[in-house]
DRENPA-3360 file (N, C-alpha, C; in nm, 2 decimals, always signed):
BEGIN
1 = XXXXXXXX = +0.40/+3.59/-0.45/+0.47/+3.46/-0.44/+0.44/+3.39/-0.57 ~ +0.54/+3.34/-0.70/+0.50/+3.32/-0.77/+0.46/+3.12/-0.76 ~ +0.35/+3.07/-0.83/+0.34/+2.92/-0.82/+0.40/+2.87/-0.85 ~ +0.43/+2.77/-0.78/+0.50/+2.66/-0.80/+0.47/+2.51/-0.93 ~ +0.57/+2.54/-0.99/+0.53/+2.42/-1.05/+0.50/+2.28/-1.05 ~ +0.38/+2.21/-1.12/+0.33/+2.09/-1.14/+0.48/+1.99/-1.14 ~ +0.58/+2.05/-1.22/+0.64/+1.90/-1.27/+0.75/+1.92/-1.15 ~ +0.78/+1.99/-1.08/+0.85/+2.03/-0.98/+0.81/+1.97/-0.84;
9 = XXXXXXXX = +0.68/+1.94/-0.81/+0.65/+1.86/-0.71/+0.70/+1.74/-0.71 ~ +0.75/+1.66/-0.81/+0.79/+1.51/-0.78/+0.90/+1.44/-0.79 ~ +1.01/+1.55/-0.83/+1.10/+1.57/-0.76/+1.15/+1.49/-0.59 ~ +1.27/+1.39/-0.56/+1.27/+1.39/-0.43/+1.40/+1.49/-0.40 ~ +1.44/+1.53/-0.26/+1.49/+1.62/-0.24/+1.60/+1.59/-0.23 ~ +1.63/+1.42/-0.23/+1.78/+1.38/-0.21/+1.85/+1.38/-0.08 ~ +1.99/+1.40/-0.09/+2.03/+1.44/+0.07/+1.99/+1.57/+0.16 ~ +1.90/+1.65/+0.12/+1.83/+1.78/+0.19/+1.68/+1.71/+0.24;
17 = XXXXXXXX = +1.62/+1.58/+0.19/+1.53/+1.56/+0.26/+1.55/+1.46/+0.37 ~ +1.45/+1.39/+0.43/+1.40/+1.27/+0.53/+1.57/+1.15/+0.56 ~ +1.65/+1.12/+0.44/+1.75/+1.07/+0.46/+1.87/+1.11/+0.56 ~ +1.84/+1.22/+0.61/+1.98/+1.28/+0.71/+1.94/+1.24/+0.81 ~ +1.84/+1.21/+0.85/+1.78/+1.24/+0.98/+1.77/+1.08/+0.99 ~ +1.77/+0.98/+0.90/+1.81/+0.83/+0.89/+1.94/+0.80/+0.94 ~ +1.96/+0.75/+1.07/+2.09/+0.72/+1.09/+2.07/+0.62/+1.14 ~ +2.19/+0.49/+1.15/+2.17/+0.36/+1.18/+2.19/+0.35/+1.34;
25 = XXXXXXXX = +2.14/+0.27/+1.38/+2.14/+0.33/+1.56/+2.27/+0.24/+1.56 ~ +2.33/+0.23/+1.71/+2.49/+0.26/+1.73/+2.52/+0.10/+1.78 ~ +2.42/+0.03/+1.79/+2.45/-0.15/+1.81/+2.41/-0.21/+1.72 ~ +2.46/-0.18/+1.57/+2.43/-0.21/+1.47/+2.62/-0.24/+1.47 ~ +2.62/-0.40/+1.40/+2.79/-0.43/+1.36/+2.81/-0.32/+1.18 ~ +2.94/-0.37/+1.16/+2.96/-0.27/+1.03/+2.88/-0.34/+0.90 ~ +2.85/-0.51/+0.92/+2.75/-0.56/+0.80/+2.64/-0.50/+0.83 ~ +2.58/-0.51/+0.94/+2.45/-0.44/+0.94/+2.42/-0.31/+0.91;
33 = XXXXXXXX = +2.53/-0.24/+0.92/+2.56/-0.07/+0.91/+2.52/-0.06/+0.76 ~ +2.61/-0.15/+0.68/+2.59/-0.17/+0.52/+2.48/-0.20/+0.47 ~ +2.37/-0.29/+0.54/+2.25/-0.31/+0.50/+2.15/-0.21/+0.56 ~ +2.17/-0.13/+0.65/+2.06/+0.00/+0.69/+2.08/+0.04/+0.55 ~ +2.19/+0.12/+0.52/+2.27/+0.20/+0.44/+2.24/+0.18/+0.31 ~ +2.22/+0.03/+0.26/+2.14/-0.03/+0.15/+2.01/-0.03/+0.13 ~ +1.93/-0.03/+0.23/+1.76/-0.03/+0.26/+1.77/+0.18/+0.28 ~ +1.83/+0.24/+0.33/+1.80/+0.39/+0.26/+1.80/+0.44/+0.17;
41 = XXXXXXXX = +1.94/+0.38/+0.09/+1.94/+0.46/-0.01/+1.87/+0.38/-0.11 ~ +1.84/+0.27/-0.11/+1.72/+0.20/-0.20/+1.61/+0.23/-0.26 ~ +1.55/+0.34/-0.18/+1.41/+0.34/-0.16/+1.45/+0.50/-0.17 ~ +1.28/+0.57/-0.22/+1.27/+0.72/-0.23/+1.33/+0.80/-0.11 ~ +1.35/+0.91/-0.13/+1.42/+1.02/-0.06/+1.32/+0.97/+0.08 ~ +1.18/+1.04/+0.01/+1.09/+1.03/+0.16/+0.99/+0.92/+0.19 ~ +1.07/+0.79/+0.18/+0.98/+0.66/+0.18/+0.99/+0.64/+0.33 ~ +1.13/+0.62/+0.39/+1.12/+0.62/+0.51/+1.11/+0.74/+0.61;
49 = XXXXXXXX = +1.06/+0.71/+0.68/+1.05/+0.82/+0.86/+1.13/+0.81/+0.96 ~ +1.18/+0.87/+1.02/+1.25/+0.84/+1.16/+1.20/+0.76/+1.24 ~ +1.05/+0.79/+1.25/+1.00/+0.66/+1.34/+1.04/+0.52/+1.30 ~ +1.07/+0.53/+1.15/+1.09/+0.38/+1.08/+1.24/+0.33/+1.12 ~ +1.36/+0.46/+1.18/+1.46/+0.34/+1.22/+1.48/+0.19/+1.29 ~ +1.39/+0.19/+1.40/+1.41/+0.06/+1.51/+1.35/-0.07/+1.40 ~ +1.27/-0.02/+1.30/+1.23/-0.14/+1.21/+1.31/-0.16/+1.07 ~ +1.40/-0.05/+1.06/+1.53/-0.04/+0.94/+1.62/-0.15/+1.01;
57 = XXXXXXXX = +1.63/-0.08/+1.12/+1.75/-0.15/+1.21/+1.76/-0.29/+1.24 ~ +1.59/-0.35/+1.24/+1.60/-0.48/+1.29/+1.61/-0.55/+1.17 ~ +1.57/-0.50/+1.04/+1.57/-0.56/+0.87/+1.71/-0.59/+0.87 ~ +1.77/-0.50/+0.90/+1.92/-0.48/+0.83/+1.96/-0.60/+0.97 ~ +1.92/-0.64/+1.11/+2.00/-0.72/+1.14/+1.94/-0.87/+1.07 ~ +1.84/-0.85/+1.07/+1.78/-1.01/+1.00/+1.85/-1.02/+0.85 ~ +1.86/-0.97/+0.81/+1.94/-0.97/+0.67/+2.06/-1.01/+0.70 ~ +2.18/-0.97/+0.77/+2.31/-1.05/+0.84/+2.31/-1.13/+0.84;
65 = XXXXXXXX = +2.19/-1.16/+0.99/+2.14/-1.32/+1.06/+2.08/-1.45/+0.98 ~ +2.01/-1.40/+0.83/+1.97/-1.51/+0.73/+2.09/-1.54/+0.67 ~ +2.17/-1.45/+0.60/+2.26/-1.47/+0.57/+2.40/-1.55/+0.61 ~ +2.40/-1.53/+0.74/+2.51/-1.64/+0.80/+2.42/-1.74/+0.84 ~ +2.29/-1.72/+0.86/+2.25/-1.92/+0.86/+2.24/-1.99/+0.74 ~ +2.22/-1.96/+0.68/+2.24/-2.00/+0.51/+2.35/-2.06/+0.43 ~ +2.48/-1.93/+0.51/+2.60/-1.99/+0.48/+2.62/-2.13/+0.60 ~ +2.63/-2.15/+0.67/+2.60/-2.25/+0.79/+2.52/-2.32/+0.71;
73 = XXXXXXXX = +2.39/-2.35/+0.65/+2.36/-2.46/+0.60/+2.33/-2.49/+0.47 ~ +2.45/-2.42/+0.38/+2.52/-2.45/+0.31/+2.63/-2.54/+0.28 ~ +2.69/-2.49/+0.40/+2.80/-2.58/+0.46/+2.78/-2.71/+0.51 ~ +2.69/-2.71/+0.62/+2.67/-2.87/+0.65/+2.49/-2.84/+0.64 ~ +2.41/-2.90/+0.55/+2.29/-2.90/+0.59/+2.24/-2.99/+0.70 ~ +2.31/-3.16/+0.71/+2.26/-3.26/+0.77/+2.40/-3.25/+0.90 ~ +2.37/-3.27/+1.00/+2.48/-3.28/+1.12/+2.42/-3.40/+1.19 ~ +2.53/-3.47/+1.19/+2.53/-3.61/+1.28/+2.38/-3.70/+1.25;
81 = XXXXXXXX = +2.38/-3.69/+1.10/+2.22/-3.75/+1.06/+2.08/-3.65/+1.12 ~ +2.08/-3.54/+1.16/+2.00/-3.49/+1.17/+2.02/-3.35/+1.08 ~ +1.85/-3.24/+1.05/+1.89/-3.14/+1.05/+1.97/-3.02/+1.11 ~ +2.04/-2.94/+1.04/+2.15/-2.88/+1.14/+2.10/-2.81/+1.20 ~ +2.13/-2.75/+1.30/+2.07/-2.69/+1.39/+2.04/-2.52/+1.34 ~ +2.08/-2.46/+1.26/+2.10/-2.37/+1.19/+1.97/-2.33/+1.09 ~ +1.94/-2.45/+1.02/+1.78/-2.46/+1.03/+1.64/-2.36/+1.03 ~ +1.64/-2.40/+1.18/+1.54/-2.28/+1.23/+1.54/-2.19/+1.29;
89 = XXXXXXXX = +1.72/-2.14/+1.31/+1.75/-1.99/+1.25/+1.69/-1.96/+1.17 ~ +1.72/-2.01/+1.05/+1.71/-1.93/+0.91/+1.61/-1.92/+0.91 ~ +1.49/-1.99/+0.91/+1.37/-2.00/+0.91/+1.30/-1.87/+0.97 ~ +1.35/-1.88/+1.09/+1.29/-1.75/+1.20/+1.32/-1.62/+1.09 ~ +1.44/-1.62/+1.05/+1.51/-1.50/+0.99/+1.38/-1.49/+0.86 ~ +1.40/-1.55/+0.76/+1.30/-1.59/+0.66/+1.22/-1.46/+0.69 ~ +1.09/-1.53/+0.80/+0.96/-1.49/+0.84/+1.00/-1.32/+0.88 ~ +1.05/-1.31/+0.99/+1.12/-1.19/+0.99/+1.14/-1.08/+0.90;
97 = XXXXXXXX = +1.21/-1.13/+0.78/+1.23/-1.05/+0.68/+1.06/-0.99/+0.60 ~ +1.01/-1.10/+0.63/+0.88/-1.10/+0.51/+0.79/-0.97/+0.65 ~ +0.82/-1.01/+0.75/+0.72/-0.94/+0.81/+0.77/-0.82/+0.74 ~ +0.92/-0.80/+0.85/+0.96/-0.61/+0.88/+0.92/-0.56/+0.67 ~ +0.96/-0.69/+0.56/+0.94/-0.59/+0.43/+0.79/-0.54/+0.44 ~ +0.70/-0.61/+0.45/+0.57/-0.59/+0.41/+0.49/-0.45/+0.55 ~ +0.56/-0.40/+0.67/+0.55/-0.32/+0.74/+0.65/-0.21/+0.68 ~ +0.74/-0.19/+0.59/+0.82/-0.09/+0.56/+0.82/-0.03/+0.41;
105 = XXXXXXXX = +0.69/-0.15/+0.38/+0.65/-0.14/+0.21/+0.80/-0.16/+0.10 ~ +0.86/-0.24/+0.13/+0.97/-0.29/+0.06/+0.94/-0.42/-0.04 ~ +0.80/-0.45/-0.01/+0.77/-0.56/-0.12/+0.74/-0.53/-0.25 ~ +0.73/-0.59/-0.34/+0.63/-0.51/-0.46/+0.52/-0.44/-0.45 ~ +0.46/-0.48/-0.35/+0.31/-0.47/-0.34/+0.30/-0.31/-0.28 ~ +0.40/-0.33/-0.17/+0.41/-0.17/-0.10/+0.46/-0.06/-0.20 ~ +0.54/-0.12/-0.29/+0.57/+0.03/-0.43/+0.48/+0.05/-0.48 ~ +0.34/-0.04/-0.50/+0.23/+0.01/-0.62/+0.12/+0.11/-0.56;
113 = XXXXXXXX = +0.11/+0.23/-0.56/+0.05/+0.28/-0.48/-0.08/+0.26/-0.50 ~ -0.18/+0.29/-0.35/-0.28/+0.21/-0.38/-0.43/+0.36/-0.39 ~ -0.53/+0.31/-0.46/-0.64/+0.43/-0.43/-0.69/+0.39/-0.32 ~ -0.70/+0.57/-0.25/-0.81/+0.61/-0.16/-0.92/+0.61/-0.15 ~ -1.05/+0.53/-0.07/-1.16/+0.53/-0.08/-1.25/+0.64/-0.09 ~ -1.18/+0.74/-0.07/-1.25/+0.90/-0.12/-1.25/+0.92/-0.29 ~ -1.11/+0.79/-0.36/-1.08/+0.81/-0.50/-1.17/+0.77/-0.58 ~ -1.20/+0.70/-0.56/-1.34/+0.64/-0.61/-1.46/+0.70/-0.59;
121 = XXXXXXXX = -1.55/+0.71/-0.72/-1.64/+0.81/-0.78/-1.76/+0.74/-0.67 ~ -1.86/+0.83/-0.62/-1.94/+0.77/-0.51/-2.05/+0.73/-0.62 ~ -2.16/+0.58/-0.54/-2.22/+0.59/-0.69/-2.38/+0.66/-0.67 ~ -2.42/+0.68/-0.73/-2.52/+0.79/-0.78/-2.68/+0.73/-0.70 ~ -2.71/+0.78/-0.68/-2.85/+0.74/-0.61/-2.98/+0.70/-0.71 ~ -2.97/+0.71/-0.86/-3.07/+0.66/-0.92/-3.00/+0.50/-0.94 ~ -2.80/+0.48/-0.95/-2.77/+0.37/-0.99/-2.79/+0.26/-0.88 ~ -2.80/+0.35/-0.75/-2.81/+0.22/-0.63/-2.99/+0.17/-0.66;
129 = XXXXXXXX = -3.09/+0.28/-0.67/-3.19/+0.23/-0.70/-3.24/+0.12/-0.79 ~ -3.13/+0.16/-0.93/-3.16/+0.06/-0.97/-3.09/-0.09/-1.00 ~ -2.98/-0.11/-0.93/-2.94/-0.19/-0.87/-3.03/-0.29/-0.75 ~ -3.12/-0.21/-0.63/-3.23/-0.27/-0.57/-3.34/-0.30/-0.63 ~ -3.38/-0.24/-0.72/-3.52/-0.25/-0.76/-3.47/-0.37/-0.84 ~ -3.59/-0.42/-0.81/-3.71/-0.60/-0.88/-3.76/-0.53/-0.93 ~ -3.75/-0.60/-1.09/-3.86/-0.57/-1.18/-3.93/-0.68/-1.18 ~ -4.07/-0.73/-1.11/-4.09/-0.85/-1.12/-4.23/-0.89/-1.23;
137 = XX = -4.21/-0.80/-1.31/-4.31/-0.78/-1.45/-4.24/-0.89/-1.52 ~ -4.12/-0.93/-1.55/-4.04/-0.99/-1.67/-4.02/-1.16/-1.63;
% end
């Protein structure tokens, strides 16, 4: 079996990998359909999992749902001298979004990959010593 190459592993597989098996569940409207649709193909071949639909699914509906409260208080922010009621929709949506991104690694923070505490060089047993040792001569 001959090896496989180095530059060959990072490669994603495109439509042959993890994205077929990404389907939008079936009480999703056709805006939300659009926004699963947008959050797959966004993101690497194999960033998302199957396990990850019901949290694709609820992104793409909060995405809708901010969206039309926005427009709504856009439209009228202030109703009958108060704030509109529309408000703290948005708000809920807001929070929502920030959770399901930061659980699906859609923030910046979740693209920067992070090191393993095995990656890190262990440190050496004369440098812990001398890190504890008091020199109390000086």
């Amino acid at each position: 079996m001959p090896r496989q190459a180095a530059a060959a592993a990072g490669f994603a597989t495109g439509t042959n990998g993890t994205r077929l098996l990404l389907r939008p569940p079936e009480d999703l409207d056709q805006l939300e359909r659009v926004e699963f649709a947008n959050l797959i193909t966004g993101a690497p071949a194999n960033h998302f999992l199957p396990s990850d639909v019901p949290l694709l699914a609820a992104y793409a509906k909060a995405i809708v749902a901010e969206r039309v409260a926005s427009g709504e208080l856009a439209a009228a922010y202030v109703v009958d001298g108060k704030p509109s009621p529309w408000l703290p929709i948005w708000q809920a949506k807001v929070r929502a979004l920030t959770t399901l991104a930061r659980m699906l690694s859609l923030s910046p923070g979740g693209r920067v990959p992070t090191k393993s505490p095995e990656a890190t060089e262990p440190t050496s047993y004369y440098s812990r010593l001398a890190l504890e040792h008091r020199d109390d001569r000086n």
